[in-house]
BADO-139698 format. One record per residue (C-alpha): residue in one letter; x, z, y. Coordinates in Angstrom, 2 decimals, padded with zeros to 5 digits. Layout:
BEGIN
+------+---------+---------+---------+
: code :      px :      pz :      py :
+------+---------+---------+---------+
:    a :       X :       Z :       Y :
...
+------+---------+---------+---------+
***
This chain:
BEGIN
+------+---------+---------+---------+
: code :      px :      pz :      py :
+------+---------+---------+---------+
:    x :  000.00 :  000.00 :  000.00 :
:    x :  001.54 : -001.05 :  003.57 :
:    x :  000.96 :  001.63 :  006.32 :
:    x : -001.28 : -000.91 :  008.12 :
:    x : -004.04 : -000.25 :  005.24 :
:    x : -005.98 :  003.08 :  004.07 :
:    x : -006.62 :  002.96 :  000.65 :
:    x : -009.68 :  004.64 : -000.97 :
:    x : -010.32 :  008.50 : -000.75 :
:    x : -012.50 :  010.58 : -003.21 :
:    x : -013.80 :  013.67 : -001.57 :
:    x : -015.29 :  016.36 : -003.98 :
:    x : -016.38 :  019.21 : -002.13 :
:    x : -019.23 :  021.03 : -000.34 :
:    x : -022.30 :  019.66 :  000.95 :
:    x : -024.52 :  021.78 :  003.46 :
:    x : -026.84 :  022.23 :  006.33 :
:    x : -025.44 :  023.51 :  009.19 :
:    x : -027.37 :  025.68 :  011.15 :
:    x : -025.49 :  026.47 :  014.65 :
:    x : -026.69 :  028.21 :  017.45 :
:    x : -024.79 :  027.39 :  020.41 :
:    x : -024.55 :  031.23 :  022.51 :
:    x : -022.05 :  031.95 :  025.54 :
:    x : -020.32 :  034.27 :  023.34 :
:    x : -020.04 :  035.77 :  019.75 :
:    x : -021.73 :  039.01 :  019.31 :
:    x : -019.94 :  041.64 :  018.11 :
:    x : -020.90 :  043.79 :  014.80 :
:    x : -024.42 :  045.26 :  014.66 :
:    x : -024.97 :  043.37 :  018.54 :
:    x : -028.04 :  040.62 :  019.48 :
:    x : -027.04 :  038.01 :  021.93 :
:    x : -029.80 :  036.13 :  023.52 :
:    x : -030.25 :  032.94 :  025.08 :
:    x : -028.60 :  030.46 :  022.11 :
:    x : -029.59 :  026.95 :  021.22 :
:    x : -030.22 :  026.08 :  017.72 :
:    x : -029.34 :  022.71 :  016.15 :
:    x : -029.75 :  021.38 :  012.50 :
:    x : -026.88 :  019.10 :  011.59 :
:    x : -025.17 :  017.53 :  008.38 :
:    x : -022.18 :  019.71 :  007.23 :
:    x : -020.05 :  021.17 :  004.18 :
:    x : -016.16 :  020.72 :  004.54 :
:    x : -016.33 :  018.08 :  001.86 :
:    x : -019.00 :  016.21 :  003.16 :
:    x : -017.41 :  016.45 :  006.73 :
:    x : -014.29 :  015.35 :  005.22 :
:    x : -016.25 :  012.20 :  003.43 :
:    x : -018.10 :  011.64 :  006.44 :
:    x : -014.54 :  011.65 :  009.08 :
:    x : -012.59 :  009.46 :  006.57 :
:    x : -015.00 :  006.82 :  006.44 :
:    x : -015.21 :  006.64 :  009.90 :
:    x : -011.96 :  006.64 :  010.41 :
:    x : -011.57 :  003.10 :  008.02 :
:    x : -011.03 :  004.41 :  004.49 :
:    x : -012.93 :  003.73 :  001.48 :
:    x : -014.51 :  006.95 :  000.55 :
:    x : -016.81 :  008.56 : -001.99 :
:    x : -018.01 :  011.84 : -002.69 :
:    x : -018.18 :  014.12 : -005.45 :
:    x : -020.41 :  016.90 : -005.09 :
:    x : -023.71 :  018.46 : -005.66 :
:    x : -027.22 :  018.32 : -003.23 :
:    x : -030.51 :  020.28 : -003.83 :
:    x : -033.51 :  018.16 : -005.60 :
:    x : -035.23 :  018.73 : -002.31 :
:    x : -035.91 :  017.04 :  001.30 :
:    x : -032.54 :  018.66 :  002.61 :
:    x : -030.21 :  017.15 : -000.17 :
:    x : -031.87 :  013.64 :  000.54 :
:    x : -031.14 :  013.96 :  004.19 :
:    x : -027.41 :  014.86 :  003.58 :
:    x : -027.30 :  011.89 :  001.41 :
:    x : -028.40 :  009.36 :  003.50 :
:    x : -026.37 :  011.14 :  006.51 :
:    x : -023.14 :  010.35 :  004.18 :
:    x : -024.15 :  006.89 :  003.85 :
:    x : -025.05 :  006.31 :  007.36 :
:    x : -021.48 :  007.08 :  007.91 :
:    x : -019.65 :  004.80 :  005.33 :
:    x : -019.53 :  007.18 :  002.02 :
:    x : -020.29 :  005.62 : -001.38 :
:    x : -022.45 :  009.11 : -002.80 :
:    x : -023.22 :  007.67 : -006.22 :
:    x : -021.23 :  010.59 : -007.97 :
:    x : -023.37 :  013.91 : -005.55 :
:    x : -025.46 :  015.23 : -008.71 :
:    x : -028.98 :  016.90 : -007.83 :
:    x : -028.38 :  020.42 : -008.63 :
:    x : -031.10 :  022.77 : -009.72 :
:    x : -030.41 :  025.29 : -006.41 :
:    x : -031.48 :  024.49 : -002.69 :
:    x : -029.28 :  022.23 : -000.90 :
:    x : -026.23 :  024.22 :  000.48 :
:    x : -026.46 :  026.26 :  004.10 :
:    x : -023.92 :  027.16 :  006.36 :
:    x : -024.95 :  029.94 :  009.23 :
:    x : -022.74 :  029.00 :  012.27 :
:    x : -022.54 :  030.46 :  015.65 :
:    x : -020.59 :  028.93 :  018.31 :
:    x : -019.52 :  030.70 :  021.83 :
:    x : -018.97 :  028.85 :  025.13 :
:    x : -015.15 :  027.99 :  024.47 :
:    x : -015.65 :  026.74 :  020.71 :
:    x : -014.93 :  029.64 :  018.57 :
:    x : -017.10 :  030.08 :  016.02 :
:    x : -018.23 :  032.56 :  012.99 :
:    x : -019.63 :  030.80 :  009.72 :
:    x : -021.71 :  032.06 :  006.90 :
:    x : -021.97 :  029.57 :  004.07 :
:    x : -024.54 :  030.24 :  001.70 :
:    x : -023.40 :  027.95 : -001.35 :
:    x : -026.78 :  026.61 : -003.10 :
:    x : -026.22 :  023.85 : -005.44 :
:    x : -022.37 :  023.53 : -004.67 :
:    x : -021.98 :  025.65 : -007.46 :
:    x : -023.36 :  023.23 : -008.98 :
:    x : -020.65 :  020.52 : -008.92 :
:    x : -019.34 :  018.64 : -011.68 :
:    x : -016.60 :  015.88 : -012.89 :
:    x : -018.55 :  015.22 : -016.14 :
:    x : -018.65 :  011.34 : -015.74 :
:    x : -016.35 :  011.12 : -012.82 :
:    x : -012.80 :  009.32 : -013.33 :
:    x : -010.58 :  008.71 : -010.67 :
:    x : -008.03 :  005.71 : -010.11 :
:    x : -004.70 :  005.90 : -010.04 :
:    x : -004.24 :  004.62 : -006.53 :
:    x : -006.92 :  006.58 : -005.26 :
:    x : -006.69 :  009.54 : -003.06 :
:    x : -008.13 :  012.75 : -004.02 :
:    x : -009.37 :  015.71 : -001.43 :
:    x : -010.44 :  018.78 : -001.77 :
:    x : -011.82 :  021.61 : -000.24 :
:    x : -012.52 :  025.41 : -001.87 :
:    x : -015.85 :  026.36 : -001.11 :
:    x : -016.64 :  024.56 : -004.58 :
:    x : -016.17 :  026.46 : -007.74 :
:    x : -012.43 :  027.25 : -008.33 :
:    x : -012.36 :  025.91 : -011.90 :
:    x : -013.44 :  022.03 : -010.63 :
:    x : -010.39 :  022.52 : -007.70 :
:    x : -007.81 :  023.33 : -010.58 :
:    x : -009.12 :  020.62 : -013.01 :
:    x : -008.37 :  017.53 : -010.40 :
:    x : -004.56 :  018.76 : -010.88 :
:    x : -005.12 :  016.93 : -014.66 :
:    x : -007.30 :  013.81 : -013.40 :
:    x : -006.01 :  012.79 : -009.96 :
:    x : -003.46 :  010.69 : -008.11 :
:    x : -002.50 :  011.42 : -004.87 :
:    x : -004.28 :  015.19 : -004.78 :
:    x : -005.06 :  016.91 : -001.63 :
:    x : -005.88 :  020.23 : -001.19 :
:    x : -007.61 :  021.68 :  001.90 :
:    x : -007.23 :  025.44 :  001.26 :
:    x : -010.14 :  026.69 :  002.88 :
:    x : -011.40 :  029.32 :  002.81 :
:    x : -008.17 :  030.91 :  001.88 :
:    x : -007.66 :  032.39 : -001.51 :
:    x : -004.84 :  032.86 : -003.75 :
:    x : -003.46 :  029.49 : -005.54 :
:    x : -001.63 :  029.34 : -009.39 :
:    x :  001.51 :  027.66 : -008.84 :
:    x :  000.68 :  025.27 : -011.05 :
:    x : -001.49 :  023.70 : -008.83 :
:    x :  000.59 :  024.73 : -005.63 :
:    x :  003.55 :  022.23 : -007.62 :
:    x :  001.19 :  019.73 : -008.44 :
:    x : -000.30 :  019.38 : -005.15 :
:    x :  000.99 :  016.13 : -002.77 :
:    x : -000.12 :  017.47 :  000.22 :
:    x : -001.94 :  020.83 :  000.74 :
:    x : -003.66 :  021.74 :  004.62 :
:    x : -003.95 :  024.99 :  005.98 :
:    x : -004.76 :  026.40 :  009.59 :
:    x : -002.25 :  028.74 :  010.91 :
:    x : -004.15 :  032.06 :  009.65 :
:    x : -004.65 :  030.47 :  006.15 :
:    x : -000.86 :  030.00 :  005.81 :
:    x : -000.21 :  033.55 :  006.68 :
:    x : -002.64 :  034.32 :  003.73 :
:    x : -000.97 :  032.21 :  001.52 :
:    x :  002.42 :  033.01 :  001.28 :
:    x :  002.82 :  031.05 : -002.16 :
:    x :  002.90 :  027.99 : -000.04 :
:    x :  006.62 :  028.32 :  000.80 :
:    x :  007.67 :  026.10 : -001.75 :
:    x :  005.34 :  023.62 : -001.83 :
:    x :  005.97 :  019.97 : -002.04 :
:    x :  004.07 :  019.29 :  001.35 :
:    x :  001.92 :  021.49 :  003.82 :
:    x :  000.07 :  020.73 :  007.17 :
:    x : -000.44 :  023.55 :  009.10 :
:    x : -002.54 :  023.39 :  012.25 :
:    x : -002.42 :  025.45 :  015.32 :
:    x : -005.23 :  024.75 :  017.47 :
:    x : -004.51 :  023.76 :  021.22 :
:    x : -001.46 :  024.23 :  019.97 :
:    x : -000.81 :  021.38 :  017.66 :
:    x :  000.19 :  021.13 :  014.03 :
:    x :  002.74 :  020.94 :  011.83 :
:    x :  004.57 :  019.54 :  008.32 :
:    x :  006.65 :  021.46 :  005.80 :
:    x :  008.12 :  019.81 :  002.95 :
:    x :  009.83 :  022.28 :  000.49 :
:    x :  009.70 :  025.13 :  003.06 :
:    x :  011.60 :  023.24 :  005.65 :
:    x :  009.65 :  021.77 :  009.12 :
:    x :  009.65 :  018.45 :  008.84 :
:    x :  007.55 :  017.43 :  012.13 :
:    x :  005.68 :  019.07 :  014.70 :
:    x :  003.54 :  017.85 :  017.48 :
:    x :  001.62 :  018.82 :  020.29 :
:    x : -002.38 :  018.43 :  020.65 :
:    x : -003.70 :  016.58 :  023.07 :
:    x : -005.39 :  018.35 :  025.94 :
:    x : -009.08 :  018.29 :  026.14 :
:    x : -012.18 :  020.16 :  026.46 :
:    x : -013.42 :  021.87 :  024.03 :
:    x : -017.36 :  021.64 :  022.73 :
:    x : -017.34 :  023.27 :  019.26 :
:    x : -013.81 :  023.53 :  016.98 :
:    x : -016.18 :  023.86 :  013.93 :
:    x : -015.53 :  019.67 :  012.68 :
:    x : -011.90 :  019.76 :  013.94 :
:    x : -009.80 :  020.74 :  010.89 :
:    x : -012.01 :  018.79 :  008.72 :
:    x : -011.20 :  015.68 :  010.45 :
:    x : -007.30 :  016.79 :  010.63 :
:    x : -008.11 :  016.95 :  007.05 :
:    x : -009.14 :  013.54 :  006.55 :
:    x : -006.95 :  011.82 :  009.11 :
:    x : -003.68 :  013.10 :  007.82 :
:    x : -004.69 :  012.71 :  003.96 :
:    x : -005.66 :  008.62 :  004.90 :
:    x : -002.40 :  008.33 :  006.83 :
:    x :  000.01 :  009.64 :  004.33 :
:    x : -001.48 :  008.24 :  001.11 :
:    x : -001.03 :  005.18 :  003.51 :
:    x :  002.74 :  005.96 :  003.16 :
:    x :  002.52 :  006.37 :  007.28 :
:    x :  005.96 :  008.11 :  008.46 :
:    x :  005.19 :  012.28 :  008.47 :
:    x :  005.52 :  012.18 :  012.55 :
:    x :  003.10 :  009.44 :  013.13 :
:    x :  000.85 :  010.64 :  010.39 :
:    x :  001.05 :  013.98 :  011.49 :
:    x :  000.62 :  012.63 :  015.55 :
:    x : -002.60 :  010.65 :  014.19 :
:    x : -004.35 :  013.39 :  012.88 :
:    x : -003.53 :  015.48 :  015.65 :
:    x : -005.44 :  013.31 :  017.76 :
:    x : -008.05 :  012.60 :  015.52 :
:    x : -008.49 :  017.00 :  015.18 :
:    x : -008.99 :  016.66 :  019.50 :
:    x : -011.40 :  014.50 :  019.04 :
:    x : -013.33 :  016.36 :  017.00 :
:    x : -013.46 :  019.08 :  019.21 :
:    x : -015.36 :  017.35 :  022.05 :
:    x : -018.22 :  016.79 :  020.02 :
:    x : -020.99 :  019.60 :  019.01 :
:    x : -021.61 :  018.04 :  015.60 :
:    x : -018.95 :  019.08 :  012.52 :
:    x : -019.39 :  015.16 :  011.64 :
:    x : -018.66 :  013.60 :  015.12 :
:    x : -018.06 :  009.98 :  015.71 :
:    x : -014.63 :  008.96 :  015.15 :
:    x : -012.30 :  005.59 :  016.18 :
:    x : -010.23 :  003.97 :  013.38 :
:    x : -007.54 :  005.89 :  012.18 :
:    x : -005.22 :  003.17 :  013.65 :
:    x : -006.52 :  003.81 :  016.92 :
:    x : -005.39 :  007.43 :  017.63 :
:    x : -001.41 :  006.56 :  016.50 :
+------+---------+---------+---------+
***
């Protein structure tokens, strides 16, 4: 593959609602806040993920798991709206997937995911090619995160939320994304083969093998909601270095792509090609 393409991406991951109300600022424990607005959008990391990447130019579809019920067929059609090929998200038995999210005047955000039928996902029937890319996310049961280490490519790992990860699959990871606070957590990623780690306004970064490899700066920009950002970091830098893009231009890209994301409400924003943000 020439770094002028993006090859195809299969995203298995989570698939919610997102419920956000928008508030001037987070309440604090046992505290009301008045005067939010409340939106009902498409969201799940995976799905987000799906949903950036095709957007971006890839070839993406999604592996995952929707209620038999008028939410799941929204989120469908929502991921093919945006470009994603969802012939492999099963109809679980549970409601469709909800995430609580509340989002204060500069972005920050609290999130309550209430999983539904992503415990419901699944790789029975579901092979992946060799050239294909492979991303995933960990609000999906562990056991289907672990089992892409036998079955996939290129494999991706967005470890979010945070958790402890066997070093089997820390080895076999190619590339494996973090923010900041999640690499603190995870101190087993030292010595793994590649990690992005973001930093929020202030930009991100690559490790191979424990060493910095690249670092950038993020663009400046005003911030609407920082709740689709990493998922589009997510897919932008797993497209660009499948692509065999160079890590500083990959890692520059997906920076940009990340800003982006911020100035939009929704956690699946409208997104340029890929090519356009190097």
């Amino acid at each position: 593959m020439t770094s002028s393409q993006l090859g195809s991406l299969a995203v298995v991951g989570s698939i919610n609602v997102d419920l956000t109300a928008s508030v001037a600022r987070l309440p604090g424990a046992g505290e009301t806040v008045l005067g939010g607005t409340l939106q009902r959008l498409p969201g799940g990391k995976g799905a987000n993920q799906a949903a950036a990447a095709a957007r971006l130019g890839g070839r993406v579809r999604m592996i995952g798991a929707v209620g038999d019920d008028s939410d799941g067929q929204w989120m469908l059609q929502s991921l093919r709206d945006a470009g994603v090929d969802t012939a492999d998200v099963w109809l679980g038995e549970s409601a469709t997937g909800t995430a609580l999210i509340t989002v204060d005047a500069a972005g920050e955000n609290q999130i309550v995911v209430c999983p539904g039928a992503n415990a419901d996902v699944s790789l029975d029937g579901v092979s992946f090619s060799p050239d294909e890319a492979v991303l995933a996310q960990l609000e999906i049961p562990f056991e289907i995160v672990t089992a892409l280490a036998d079955v996939a490519g290129f494999l991706a790992i967005n470890a979010a939320p945070a958790r402890p990860l066997p070093d089997s699959l820390v080895r076999r990871a190619d590339l494996i994304i973090v923010n900041e606070n999640e690499f603190a957590l995870l101190p087993e990623l030292t010595g793994a083969r590649l990690v992005a780690v973001t930093y929020g306004a202030d930009g991100a970064a690559l490790r191979r093998h424990g060493r910095e490899v690249a670092r950038v700066s993020a663009p400046r920009v005003s911030v609407v909601s920082s709740v689709g950002a990493g998922d589009a970091f997510c897919a932008a830098i797993t497209l660009a270095l499948h692509a065999g893009w160079a890590d500083d231009e990959a890692l520059r890209a997906a920076s940009a792509v990340g800003a982006d994301a911020v100035t939009h409400a929704e956690a699946q924003p409208p997104l340029r090609t890929l090519h356009s943000y190097r």
